[in-house]
C-alpha atoms as an extended CHARMM CRD file, in Angstrom:
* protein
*
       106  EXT
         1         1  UNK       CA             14.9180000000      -14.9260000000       83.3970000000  PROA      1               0.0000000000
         2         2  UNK       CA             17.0910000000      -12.4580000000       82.8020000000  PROA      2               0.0000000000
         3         3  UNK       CA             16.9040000000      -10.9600000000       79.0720000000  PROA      3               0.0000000000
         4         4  UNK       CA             19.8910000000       -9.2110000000       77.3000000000  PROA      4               0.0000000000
         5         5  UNK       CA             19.6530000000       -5.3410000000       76.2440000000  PROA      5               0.0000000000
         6         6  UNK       CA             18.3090000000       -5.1330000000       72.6100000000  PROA      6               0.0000000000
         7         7  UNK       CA             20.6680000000       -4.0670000000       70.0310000000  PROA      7               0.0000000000
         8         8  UNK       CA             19.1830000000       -1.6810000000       66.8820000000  PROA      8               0.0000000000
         9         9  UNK       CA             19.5620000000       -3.7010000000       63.5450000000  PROA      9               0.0000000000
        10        10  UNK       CA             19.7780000000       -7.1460000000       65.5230000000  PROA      10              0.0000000000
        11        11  UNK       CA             17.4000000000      -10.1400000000       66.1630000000  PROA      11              0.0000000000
        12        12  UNK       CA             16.6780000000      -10.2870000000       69.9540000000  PROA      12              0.0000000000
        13        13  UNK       CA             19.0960000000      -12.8540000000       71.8120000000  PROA      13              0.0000000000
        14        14  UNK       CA             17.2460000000      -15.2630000000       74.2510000000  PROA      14              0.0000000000
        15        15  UNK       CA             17.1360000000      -14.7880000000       77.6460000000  PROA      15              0.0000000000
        16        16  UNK       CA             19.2710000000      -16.8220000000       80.4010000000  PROA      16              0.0000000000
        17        17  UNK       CA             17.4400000000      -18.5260000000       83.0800000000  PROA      17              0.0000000000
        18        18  UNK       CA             18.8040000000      -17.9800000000       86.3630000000  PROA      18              0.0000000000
        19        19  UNK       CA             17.7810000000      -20.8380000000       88.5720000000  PROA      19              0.0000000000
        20        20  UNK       CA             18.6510000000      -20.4980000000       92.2690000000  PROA      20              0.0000000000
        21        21  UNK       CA             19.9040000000      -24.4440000000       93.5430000000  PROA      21              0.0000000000
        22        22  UNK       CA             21.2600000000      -26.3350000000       96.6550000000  PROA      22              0.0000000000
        23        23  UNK       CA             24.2970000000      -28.1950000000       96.5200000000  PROA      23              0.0000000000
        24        24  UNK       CA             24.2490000000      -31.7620000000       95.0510000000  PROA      24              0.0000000000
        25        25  UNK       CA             21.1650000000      -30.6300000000       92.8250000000  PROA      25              0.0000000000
        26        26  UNK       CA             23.2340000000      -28.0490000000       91.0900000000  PROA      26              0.0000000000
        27        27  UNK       CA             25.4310000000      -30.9070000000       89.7480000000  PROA      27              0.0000000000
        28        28  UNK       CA             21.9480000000      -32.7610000000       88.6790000000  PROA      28              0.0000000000
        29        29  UNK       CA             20.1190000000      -30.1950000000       86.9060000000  PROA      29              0.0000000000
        30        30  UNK       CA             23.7070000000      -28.9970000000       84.7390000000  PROA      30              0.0000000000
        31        31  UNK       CA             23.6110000000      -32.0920000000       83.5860000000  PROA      31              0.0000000000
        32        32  UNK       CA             19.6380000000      -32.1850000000       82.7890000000  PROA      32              0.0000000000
        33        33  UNK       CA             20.1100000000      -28.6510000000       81.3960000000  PROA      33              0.0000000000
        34        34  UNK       CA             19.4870000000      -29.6760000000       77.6520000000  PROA      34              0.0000000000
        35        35  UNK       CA             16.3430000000      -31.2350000000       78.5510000000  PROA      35              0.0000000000
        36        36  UNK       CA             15.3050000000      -28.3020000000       80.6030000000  PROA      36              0.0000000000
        37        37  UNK       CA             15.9520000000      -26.0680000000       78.2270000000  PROA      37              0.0000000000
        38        38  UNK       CA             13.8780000000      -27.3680000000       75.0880000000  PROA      38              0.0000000000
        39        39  UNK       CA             10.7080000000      -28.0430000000       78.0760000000  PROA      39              0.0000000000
        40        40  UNK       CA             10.6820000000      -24.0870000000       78.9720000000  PROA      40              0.0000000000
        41        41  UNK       CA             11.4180000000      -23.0310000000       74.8580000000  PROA      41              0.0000000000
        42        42  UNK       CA              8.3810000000      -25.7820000000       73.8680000000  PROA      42              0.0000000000
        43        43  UNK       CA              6.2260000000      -24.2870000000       76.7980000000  PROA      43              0.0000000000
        44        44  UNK       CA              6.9040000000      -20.7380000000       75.3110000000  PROA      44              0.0000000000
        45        45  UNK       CA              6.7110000000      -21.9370000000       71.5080000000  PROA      45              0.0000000000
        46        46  UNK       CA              9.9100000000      -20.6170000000       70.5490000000  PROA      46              0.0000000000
        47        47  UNK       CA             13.4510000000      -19.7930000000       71.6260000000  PROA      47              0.0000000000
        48        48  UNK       CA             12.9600000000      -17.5270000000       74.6310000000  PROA      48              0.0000000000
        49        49  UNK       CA             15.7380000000      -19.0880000000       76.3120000000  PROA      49              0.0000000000
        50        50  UNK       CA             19.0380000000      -19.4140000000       75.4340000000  PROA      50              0.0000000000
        51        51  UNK       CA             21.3480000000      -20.8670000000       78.3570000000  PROA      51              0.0000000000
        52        52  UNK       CA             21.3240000000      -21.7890000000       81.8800000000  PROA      52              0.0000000000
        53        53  UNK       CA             23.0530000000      -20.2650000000       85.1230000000  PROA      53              0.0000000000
        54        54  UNK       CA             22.9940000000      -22.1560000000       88.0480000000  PROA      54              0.0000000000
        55        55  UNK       CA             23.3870000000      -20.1720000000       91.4180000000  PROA      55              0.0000000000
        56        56  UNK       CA             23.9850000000      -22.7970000000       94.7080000000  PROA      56              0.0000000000
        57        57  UNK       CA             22.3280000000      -20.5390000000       97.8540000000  PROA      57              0.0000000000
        58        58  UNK       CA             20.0210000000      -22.1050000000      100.5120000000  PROA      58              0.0000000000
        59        59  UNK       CA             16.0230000000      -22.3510000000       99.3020000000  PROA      59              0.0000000000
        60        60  UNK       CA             13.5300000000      -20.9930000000      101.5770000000  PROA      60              0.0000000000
        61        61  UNK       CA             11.6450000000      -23.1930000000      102.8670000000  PROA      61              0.0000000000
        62        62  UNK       CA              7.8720000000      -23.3880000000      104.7930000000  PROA      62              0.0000000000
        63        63  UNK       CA              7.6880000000      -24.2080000000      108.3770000000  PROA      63              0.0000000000
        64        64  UNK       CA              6.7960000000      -27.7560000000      108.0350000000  PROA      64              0.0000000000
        65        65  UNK       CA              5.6900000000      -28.0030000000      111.7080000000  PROA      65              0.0000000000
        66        66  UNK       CA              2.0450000000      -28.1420000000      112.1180000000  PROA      66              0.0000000000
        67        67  UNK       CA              0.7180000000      -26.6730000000      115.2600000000  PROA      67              0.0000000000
        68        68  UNK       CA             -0.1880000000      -29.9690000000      117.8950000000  PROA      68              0.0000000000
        69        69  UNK       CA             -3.8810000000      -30.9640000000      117.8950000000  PROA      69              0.0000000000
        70        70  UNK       CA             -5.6320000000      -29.4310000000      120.0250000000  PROA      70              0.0000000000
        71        71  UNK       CA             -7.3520000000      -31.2590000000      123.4370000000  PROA      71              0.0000000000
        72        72  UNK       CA            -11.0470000000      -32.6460000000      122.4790000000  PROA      72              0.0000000000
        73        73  UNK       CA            -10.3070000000      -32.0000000000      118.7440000000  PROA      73              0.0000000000
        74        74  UNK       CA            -13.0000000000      -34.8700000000      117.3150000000  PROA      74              0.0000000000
        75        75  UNK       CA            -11.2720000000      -37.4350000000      114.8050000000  PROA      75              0.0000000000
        76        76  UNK       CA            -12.1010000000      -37.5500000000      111.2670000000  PROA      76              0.0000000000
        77        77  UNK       CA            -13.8280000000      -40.7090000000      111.6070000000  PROA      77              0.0000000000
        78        78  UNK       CA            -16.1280000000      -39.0150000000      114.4850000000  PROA      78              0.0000000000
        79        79  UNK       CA            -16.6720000000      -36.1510000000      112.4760000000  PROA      79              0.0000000000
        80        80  UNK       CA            -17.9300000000      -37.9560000000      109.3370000000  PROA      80              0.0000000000
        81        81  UNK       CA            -20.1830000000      -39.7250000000      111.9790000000  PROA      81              0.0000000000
        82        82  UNK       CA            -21.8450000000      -36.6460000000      112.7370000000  PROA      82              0.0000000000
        83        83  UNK       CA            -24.1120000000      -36.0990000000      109.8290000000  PROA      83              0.0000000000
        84        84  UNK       CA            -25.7860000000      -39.6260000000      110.5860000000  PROA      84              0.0000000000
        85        85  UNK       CA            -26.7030000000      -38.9340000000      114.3070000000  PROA      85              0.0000000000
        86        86  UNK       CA            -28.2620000000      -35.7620000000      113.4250000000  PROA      86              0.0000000000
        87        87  UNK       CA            -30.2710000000      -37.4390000000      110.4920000000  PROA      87              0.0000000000
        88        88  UNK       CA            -34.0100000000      -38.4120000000      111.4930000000  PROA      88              0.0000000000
        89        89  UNK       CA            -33.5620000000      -41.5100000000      109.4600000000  PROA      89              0.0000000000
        90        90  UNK       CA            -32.4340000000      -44.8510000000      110.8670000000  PROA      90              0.0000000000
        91        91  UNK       CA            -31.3650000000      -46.2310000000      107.5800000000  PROA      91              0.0000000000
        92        92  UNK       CA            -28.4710000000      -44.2970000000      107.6680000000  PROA      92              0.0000000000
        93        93  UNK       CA            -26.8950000000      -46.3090000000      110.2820000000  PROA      93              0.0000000000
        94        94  UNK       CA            -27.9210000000      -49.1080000000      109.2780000000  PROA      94              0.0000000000
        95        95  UNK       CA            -26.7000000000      -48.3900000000      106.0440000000  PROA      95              0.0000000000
        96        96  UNK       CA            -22.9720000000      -47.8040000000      107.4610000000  PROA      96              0.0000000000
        97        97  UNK       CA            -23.2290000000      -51.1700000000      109.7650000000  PROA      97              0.0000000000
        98        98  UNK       CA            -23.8960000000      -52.9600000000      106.3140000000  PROA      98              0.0000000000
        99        99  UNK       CA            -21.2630000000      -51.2250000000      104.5940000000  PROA      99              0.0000000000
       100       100  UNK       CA            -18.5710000000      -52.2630000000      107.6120000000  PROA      100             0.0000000000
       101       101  UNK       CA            -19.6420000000      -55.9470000000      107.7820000000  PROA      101             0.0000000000
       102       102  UNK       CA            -19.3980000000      -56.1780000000      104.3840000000  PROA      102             0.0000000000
       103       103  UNK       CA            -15.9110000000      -54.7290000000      104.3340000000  PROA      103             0.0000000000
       104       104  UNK       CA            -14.7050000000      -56.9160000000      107.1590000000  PROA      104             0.0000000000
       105       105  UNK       CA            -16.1040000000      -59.8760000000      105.0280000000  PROA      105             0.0000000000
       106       106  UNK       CA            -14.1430000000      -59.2540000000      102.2520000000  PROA      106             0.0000000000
């Protein structure tokens, strides 16, 4: 947001938010920008901002890659089967045999 210099003797003007877009979105959100505008001013409870500039540069984005899995790396499903071994009681796999017939049943 980028707020205008106060003037002495004159009611603060609202600020213009600078939003930072890519290409075809820039088109989208000029033509949302009435809607956009009344969601930040009713988020803020009054008339912080006044207009809208759009400037179309790349985002920065994340790496999205995840590293591979890594060799002997248990599954979820094995993992969620570990608390069970390690309990002394044998209801608990009974419990989860039960539970998976019943499933496949249904």
């Amino acid at each position: 947001m980028q707020w205008p210099r106060p003037v002495e003797g004159q009611p603060q003007e609202p600020a213009t938010l600078v939003l930072r877009v890519e290409g075809p979105m820039a088109l989208e959100i000029q033509h949302s920008s009435d809607v956009i505008l009344q969601r930040v001013n009713r988020f803020f409870g009054w008339s912080a901002v006044g207009r809208l500039a759009l400037r179309q540069a790349p985002l920065s984005r994340r790496n999205g890659r995840r590293a591979p899995p890594r060799a002997g790396r248990r599954s979820r499903w094995r993992r969620s089967q570990k608390p069970c071994r390690r309990s002394r009681t044998r209801n608990c796999g009974r419990a989860l045999a039960r539970l998976g017939a019943a499933i496949k049943r249904n």
